[in-house]
LOZA-575919 format. One record per residue: residue in one letter; x, y, z of N, C-alpha, C in turn. Coordinates in steps of 0.2 Angstrom, whole numbers. Layout:
! LOZA-575919
code A	n.c1 X	n.c2 Y	n.c3 Z	ca.c1 X	ca.c2 Y	ca.c3 Z	c.c1 X	c.c2 Y	c.c3 Z
...
***
This chain:
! LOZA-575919
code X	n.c1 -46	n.c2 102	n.c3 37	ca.c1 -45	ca.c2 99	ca.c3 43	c.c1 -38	c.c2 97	c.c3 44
code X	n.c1 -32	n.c2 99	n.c3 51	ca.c1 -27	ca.c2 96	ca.c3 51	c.c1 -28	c.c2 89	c.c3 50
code X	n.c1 -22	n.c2 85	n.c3 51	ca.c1 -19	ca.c2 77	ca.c3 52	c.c1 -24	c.c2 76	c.c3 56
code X	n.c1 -28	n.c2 69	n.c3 58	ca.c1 -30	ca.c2 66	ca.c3 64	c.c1 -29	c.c2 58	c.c3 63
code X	n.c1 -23	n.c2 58	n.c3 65	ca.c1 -22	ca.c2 50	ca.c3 64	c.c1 -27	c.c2 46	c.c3 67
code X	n.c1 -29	n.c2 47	n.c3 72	ca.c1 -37	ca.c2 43	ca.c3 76	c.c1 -41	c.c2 42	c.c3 72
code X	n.c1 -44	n.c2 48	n.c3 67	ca.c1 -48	ca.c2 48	ca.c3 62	c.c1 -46	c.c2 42	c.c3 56
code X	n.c1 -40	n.c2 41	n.c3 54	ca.c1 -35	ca.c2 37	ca.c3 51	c.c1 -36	c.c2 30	c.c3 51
code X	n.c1 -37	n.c2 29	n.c3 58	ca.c1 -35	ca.c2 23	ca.c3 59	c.c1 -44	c.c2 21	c.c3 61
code X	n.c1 -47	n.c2 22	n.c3 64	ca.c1 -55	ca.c2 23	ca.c3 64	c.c1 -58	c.c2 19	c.c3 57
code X	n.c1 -55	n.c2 24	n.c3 53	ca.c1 -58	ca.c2 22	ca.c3 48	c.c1 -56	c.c2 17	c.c3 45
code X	n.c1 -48	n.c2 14	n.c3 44	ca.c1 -46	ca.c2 8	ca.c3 42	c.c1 -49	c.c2 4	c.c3 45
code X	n.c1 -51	n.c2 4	n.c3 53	ca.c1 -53	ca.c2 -1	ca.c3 57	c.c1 -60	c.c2 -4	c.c3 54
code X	n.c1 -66	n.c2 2	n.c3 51	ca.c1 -72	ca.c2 2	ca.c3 52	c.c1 -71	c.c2 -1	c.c3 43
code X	n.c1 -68	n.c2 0	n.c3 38	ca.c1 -67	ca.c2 -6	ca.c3 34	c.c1 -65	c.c2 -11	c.c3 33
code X	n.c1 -60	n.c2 -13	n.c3 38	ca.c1 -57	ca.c2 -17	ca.c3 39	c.c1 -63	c.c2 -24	c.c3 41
code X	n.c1 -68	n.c2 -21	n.c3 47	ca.c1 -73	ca.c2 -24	ca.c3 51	c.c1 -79	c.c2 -27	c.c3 45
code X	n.c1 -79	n.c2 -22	n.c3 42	ca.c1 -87	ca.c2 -23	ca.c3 38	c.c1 -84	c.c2 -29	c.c3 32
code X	n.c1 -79	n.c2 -26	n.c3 29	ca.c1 -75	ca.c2 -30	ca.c3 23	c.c1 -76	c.c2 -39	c.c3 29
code X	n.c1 -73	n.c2 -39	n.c3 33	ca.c1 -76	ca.c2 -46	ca.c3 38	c.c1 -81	c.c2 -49	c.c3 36
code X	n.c1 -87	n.c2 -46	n.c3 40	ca.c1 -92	ca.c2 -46	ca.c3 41	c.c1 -95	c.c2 -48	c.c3 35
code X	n.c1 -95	n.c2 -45	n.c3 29	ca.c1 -99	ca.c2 -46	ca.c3 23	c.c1 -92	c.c2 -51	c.c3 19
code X	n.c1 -88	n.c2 -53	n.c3 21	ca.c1 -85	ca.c2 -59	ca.c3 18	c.c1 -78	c.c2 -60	c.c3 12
code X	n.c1 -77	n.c2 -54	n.c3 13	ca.c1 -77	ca.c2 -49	ca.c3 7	c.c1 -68	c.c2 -50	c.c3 6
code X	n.c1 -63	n.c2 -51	n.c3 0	ca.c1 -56	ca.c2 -52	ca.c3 1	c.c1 -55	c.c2 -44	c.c3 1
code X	n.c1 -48	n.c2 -42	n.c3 1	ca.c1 -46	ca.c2 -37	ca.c3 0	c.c1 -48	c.c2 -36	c.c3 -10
code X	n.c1 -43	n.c2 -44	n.c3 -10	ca.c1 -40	ca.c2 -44	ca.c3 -19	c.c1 -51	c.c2 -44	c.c3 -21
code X	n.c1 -54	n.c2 -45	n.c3 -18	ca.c1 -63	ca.c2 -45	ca.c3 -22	c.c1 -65	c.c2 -36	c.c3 -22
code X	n.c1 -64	n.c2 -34	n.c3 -16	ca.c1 -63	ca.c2 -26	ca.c3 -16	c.c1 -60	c.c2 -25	c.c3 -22
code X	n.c1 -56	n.c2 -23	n.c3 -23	ca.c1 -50	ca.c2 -20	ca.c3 -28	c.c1 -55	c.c2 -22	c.c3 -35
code X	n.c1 -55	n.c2 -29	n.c3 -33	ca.c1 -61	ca.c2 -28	ca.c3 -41	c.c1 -65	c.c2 -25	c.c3 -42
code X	n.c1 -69	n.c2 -25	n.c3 -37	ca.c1 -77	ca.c2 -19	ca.c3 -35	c.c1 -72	c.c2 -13	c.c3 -40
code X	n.c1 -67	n.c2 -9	n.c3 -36	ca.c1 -66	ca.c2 -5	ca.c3 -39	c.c1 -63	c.c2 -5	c.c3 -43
code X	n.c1 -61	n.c2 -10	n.c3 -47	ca.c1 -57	ca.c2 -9	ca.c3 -55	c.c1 -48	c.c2 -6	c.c3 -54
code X	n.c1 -47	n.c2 -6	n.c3 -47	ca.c1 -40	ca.c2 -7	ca.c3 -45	c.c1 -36	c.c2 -12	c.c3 -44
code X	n.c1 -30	n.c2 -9	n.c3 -45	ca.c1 -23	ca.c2 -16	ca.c3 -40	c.c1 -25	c.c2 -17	c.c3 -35
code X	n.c1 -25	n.c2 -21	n.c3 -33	ca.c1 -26	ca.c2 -25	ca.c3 -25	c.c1 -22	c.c2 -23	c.c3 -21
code X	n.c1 -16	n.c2 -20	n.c3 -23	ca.c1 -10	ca.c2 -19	ca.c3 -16	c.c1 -12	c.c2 -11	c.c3 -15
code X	n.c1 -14	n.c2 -7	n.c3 -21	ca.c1 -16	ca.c2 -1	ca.c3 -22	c.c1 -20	c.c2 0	c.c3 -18
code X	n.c1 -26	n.c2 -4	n.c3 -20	ca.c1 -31	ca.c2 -2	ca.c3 -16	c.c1 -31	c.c2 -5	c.c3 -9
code X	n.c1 -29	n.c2 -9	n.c3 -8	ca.c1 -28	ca.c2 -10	ca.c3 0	c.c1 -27	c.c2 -7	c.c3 2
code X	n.c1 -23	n.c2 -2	n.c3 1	ca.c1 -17	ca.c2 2	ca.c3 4	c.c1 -20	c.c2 9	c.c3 4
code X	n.c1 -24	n.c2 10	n.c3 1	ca.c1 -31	ca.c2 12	ca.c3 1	c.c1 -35	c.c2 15	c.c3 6
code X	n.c1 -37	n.c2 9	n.c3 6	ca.c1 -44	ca.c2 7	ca.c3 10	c.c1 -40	c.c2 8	c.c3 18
code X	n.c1 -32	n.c2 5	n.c3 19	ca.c1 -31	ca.c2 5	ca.c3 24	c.c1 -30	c.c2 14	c.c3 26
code X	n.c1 -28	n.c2 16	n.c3 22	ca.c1 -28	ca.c2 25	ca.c3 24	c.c1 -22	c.c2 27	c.c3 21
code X	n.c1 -18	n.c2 25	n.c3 16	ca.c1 -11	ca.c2 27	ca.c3 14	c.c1 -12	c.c2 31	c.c3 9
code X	n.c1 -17	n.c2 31	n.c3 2	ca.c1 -17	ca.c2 32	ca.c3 -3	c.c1 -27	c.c2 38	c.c3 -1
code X	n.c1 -26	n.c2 44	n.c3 -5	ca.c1 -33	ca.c2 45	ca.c3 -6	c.c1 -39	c.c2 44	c.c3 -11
code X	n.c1 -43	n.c2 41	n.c3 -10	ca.c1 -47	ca.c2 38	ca.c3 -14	c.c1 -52	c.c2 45	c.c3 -17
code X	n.c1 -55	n.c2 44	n.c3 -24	ca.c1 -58	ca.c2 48	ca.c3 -28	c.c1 -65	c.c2 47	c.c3 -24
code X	n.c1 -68	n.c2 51	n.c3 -25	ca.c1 -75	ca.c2 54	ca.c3 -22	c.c1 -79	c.c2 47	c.c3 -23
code X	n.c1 -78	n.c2 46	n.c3 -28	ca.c1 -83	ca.c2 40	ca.c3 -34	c.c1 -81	c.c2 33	c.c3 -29
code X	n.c1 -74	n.c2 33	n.c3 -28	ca.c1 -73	ca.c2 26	ca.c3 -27	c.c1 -73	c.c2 27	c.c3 -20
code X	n.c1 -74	n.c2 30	n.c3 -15	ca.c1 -75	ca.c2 31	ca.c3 -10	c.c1 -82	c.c2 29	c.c3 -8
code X	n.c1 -87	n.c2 32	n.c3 -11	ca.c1 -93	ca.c2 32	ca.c3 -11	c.c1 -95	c.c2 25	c.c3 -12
code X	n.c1 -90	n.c2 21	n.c3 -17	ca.c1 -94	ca.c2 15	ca.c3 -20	c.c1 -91	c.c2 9	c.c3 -15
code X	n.c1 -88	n.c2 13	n.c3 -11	ca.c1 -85	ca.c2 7	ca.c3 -6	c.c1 -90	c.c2 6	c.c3 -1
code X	n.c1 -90	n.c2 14	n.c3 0	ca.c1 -96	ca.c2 18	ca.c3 6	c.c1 -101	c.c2 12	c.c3 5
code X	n.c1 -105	n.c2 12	n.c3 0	ca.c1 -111	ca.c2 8	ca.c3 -2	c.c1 -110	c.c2 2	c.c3 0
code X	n.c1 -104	n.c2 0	n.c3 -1	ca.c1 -104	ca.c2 -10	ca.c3 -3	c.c1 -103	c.c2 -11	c.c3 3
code X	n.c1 -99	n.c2 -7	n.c3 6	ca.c1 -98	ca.c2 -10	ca.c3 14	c.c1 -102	c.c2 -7	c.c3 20
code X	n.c1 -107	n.c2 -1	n.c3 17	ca.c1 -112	ca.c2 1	ca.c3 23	c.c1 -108	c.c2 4	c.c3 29
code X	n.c1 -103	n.c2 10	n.c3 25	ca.c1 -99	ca.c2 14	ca.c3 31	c.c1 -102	c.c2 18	c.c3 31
code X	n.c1 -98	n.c2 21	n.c3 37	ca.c1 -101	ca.c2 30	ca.c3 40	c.c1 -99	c.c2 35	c.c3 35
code X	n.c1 -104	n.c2 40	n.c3 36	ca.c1 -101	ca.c2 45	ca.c3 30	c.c1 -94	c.c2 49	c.c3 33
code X	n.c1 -92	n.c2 48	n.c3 39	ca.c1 -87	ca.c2 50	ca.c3 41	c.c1 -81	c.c2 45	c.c3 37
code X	n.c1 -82	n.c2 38	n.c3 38	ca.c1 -76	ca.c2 36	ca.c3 36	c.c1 -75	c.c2 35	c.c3 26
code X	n.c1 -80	n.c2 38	n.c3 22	ca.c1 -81	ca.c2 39	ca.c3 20	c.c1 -78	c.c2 45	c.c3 15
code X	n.c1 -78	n.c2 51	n.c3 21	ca.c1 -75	ca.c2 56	ca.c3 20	c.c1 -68	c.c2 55	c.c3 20
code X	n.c1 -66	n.c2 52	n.c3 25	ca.c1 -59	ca.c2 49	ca.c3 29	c.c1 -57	c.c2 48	c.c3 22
code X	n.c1 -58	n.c2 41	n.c3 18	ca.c1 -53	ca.c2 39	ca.c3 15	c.c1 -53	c.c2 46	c.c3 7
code X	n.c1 -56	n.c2 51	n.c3 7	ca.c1 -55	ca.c2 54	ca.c3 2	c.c1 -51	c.c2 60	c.c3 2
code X	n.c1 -44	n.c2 59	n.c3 10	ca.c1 -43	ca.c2 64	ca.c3 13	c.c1 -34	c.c2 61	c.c3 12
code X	n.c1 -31	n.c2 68	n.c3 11	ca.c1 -22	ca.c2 66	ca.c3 8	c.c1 -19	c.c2 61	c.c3 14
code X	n.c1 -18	n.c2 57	n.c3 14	ca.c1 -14	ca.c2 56	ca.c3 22	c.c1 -7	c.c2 58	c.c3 20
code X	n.c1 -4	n.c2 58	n.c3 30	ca.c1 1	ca.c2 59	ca.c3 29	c.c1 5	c.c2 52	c.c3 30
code X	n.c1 10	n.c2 51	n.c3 25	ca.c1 13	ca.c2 44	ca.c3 25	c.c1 18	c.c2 45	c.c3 27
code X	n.c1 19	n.c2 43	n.c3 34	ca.c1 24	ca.c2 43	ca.c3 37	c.c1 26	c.c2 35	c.c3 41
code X	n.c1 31	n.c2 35	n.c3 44	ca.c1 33	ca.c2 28	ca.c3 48	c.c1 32	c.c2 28	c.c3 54
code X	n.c1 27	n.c2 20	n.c3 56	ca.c1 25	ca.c2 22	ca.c3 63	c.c1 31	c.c2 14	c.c3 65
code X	n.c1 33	n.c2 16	n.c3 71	ca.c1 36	ca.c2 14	ca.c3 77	c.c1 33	c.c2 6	c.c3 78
code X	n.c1 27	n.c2 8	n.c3 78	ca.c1 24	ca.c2 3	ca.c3 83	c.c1 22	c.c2 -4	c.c3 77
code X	n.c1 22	n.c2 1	n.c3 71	ca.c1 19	ca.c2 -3	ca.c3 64	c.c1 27	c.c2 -7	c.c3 62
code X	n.c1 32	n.c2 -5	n.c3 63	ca.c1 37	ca.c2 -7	ca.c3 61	c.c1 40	c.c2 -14	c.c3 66
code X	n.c1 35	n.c2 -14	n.c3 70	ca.c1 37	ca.c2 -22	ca.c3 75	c.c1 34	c.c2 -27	c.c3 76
code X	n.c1 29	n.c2 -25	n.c3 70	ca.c1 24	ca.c2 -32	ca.c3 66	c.c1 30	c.c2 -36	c.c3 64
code X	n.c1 28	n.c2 -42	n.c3 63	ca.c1 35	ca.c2 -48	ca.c3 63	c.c1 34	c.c2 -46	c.c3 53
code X	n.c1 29	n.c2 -47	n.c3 50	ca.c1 28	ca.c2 -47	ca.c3 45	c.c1 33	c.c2 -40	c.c3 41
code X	n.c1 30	n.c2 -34	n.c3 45	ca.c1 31	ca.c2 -28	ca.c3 41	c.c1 41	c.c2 -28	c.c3 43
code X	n.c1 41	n.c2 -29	n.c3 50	ca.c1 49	ca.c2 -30	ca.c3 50	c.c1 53	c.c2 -35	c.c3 46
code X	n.c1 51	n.c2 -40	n.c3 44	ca.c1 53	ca.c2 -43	ca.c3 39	c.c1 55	c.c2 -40	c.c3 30
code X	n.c1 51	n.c2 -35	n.c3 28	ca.c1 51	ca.c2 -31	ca.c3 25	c.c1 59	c.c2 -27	c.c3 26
code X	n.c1 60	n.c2 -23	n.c3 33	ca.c1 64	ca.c2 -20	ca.c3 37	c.c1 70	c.c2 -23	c.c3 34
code X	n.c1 70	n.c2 -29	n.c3 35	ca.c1 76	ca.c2 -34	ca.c3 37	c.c1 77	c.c2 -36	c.c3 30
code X	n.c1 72	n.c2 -36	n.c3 24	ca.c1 75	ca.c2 -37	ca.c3 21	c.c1 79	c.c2 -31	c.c3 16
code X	n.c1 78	n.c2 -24	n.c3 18	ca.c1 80	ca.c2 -21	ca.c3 13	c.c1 84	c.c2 -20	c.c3 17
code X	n.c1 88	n.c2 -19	n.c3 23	ca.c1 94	ca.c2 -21	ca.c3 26	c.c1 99	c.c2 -26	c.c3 25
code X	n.c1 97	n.c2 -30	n.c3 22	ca.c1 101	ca.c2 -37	ca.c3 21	c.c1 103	c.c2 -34	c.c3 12
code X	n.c1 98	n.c2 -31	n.c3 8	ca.c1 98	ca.c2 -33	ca.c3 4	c.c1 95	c.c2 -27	c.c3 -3
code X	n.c1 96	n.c2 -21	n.c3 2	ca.c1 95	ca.c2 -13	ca.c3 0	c.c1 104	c.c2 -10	c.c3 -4
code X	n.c1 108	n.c2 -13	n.c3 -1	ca.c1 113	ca.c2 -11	ca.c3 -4	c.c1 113	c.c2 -14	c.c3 -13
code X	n.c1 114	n.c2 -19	n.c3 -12	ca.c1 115	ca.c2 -24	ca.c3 -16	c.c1 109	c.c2 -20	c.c3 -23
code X	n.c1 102	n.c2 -20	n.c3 -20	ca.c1 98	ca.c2 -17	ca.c3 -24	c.c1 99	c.c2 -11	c.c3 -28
code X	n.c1 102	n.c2 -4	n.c3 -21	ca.c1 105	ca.c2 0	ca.c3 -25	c.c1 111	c.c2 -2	c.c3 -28
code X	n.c1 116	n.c2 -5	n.c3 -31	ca.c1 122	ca.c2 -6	ca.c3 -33	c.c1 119	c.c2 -8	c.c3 -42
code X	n.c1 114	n.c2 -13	n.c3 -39	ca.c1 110	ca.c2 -16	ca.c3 -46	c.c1 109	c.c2 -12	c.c3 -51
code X	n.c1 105	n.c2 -6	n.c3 -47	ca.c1 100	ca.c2 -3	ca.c3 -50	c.c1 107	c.c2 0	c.c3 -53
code X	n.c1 111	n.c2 8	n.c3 -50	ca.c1 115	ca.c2 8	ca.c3 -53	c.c1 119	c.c2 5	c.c3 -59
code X	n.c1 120	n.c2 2	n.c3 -58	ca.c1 125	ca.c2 -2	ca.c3 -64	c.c1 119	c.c2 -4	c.c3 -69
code X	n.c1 115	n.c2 -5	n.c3 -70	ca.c1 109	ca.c2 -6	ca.c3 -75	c.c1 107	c.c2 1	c.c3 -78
code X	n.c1 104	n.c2 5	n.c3 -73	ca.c1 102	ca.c2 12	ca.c3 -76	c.c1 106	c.c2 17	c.c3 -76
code X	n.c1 113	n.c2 18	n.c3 -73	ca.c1 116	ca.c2 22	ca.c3 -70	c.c1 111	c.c2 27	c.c3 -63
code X	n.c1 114	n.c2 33	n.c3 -61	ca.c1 113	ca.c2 37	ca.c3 -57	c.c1 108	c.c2 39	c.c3 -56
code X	n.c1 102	n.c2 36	n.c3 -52	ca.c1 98	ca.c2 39	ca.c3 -51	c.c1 94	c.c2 34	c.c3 -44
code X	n.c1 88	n.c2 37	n.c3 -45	ca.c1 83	ca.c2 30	ca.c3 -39	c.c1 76	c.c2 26	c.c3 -45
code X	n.c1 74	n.c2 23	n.c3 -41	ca.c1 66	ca.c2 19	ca.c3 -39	c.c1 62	c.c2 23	c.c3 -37
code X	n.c1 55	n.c2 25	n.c3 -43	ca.c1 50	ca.c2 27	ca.c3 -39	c.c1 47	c.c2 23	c.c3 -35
code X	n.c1 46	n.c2 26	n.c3 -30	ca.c1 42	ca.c2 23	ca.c3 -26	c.c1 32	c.c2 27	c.c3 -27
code X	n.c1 34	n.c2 31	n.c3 -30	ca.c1 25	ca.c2 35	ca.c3 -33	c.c1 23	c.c2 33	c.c3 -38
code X	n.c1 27	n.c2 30	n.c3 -43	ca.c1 26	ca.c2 32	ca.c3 -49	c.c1 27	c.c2 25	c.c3 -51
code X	n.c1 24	n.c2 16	n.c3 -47	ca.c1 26	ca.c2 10	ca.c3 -48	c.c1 20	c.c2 7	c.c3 -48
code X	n.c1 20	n.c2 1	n.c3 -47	ca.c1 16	ca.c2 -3	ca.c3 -47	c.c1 15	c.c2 -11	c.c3 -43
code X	n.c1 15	n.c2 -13	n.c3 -39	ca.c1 17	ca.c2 -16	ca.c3 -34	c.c1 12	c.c2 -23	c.c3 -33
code X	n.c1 12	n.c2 -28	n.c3 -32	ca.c1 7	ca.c2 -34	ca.c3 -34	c.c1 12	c.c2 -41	c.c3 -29
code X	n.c1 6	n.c2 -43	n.c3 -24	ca.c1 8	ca.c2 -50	ca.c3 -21	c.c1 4	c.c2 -55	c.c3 -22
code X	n.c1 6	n.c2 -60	n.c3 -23	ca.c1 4	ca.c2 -68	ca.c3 -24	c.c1 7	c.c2 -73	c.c3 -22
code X	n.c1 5	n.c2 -80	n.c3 -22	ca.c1 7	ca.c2 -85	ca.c3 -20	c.c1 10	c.c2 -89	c.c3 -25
code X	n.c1 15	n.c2 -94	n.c3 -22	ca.c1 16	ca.c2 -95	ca.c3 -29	c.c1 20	c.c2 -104	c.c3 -24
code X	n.c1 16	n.c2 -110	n.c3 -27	ca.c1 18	ca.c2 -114	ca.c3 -23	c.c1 24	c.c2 -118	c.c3 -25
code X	n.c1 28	n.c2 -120	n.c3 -18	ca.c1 35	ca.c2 -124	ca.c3 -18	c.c1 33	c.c2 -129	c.c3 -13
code X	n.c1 39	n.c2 -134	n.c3 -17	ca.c1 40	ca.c2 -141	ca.c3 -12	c.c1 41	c.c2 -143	c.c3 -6
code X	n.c1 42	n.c2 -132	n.c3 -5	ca.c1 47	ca.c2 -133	ca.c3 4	c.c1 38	c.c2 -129	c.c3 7
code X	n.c1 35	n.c2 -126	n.c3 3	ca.c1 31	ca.c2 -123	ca.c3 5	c.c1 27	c.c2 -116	c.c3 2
code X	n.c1 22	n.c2 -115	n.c3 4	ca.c1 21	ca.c2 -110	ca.c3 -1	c.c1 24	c.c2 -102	c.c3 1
code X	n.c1 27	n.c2 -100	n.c3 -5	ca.c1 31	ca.c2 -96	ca.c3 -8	c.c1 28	c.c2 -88	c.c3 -8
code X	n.c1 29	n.c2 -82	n.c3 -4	ca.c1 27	ca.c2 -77	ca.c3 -6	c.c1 29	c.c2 -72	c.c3 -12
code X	n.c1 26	n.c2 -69	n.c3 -16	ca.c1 31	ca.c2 -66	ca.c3 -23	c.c1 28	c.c2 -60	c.c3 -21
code X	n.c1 32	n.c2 -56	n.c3 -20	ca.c1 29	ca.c2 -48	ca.c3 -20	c.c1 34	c.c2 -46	c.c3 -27
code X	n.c1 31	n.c2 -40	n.c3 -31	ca.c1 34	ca.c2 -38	ca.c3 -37	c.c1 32	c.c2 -30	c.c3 -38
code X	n.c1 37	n.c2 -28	n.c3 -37	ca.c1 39	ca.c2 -20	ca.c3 -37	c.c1 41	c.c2 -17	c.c3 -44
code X	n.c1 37	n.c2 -14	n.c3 -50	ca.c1 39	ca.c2 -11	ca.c3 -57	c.c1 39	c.c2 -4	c.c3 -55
code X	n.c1 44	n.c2 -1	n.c3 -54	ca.c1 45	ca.c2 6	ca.c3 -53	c.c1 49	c.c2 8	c.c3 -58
code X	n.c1 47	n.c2 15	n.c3 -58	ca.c1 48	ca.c2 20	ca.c3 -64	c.c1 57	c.c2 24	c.c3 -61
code X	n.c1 61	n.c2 22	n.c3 -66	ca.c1 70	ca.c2 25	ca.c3 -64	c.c1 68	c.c2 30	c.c3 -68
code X	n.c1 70	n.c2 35	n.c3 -60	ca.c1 74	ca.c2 41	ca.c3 -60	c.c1 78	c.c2 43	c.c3 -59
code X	n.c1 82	n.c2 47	n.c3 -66	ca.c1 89	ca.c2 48	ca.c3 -68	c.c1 90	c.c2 56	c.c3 -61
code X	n.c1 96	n.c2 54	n.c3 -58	ca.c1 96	ca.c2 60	ca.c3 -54	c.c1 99	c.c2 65	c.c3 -61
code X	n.c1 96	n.c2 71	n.c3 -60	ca.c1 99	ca.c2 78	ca.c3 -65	c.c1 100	c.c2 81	c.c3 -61
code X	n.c1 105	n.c2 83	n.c3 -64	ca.c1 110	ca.c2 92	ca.c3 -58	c.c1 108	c.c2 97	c.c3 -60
code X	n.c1 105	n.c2 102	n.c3 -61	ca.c1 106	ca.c2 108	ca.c3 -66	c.c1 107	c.c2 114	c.c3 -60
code X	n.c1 106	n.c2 119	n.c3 -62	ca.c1 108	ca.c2 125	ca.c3 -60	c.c1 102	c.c2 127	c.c3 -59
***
């Protein structure tokens, strides 16, 4: 079946609503499944493909349609939407690796030399973490360095 973003979003929606309705957190999900929370959210929202198994055991807990069902067992295409980027939340993200995307490559280099951060091949984890000025959000990024190689 090509792309159907409609399809995509339908089904995050139709998660999204039941996970509500039955009272359910993201981070209580992720346990059902014996995942990361960011993973599986990320998941559930349509970014990542889920196993037939853990599809089906969501399908169950949350009483989806076998359409959305199928949906999240399907590659998506991860691309950047326009309109997702002008969430105040997600553009903060934006702004910060603009302010602060240099700085990070520079680090990275001078620590491991020439290469990147996976972004596949990581592990990614948010929590709260309380301060005096207010509570604190800690997002924490373990990605795997890739040395760039030149070969022939």
């Amino acid at each position: 079946m090509a792309y159907n973003p409609a399809l995509r979003e339908h089904a995050a929606n139709e998660v999204d609503e039941q996970r509500i309705a039955k009272g359910l957190t993201w981070r209580a999900l992720a346990e059902r499944l014996g995942k990361p929370p960011v993973w599986a959210t990320a998941a559930l929202l349509g970014s990542h493909p889920m196993t037939r198994d853990d599809a089906e055991k969501v399908g169950e807990l949350l009483e989806l349609s076998d359409e959305t069902v199928r949906a999240l067992q399907r590659q998506p295409y991860r691309t950047a939407d326009p309109v997702m980027a002008s969430d105040p939340t997600i553009y903060r993200f934006h702004e910060l690796l603009a302010v602060y995307g240099p700085a990070f490559k520079a680090l990275i280099h001078e620590q491991f030399g020439d290469g990147i951060m996976s972004a596949i091949n990581c592990s990614v984890d948010v929590s709260r973490r309380e301060h005096p000025d207010g509570a604190r959000v800690v997002v924490s990024i373990d990605g795997k360095f890739l040395p760039y190689q030149w070969g022939a």
